[in-house]
N, C-alpha and C positions, 0 to 999 in steps of 0.2 A: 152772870150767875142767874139761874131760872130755877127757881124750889118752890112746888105747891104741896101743903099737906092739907089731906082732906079726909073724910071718914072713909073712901074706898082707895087711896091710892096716899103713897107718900114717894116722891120723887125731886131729884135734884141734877139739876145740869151745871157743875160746877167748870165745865169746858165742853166745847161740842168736838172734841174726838172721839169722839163716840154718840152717835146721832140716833141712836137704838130709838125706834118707836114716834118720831118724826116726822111729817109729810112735809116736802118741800115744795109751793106753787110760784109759778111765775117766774121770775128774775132772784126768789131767794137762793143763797148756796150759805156755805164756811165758807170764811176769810178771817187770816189771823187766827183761827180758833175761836170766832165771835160769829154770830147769826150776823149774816147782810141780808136782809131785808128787800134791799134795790140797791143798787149801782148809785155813786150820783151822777145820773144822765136822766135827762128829760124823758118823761113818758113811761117811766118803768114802773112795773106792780110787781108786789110779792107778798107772800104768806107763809109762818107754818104755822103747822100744826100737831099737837100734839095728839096719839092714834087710837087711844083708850079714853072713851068715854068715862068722866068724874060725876059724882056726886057733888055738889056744890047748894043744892039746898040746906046745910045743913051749918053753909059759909067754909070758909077756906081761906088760906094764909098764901101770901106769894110774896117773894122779893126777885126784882132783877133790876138789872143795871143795864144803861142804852145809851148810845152815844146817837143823835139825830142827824151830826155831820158826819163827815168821812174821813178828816185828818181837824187837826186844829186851827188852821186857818180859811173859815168859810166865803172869803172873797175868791181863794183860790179853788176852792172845791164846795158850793153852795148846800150841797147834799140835800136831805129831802125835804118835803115838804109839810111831814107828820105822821103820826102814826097811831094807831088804836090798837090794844087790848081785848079781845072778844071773847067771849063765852056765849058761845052756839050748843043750842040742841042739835 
């Protein structure tokens, strides 16, 4: 789940079938109906992004939810390595 309200935009991704307004880079896609980010395999990047520039001087609210591995046993599948949050001009 991905929801930011802010003075110029109120939006929510309560599943990604529907990717409306989205940029995918790198090794991001859907899987599951959940943002993957990266594969877990060595070496891989990825990003989205969302298309419409926010107002956030004014502060803003966000909740989401992230799983950092790829299934629940991380011996078997190590997954990533971390991940950041950005707000770019």
């Amino acid at each position: 789940i991905l929801a930011i309200n802010s003075v110029q935009a109120d939006f929510t991704y309560s599943n990604f079938f529907n990717t409306t307004n989205l940029s995918f880079n790198g090794n991001s896609t859907v899987f599951n109906n959940a943002l993957r980010v990266t594969p877990a395999l060595e070496s891989q990047r990825g990003a989205v992004w969302y298309n419409t520039k926010q107002i956030v001087t004014t502060g803003f609210d966000t909740t989401f939810q992230y799983n950092v591995f790829g299934n629940t046993t991380p011996s078997v599948d190590p997954g990533a390595d971390g991940f950041v949050f950005v707000l770019q001009n």
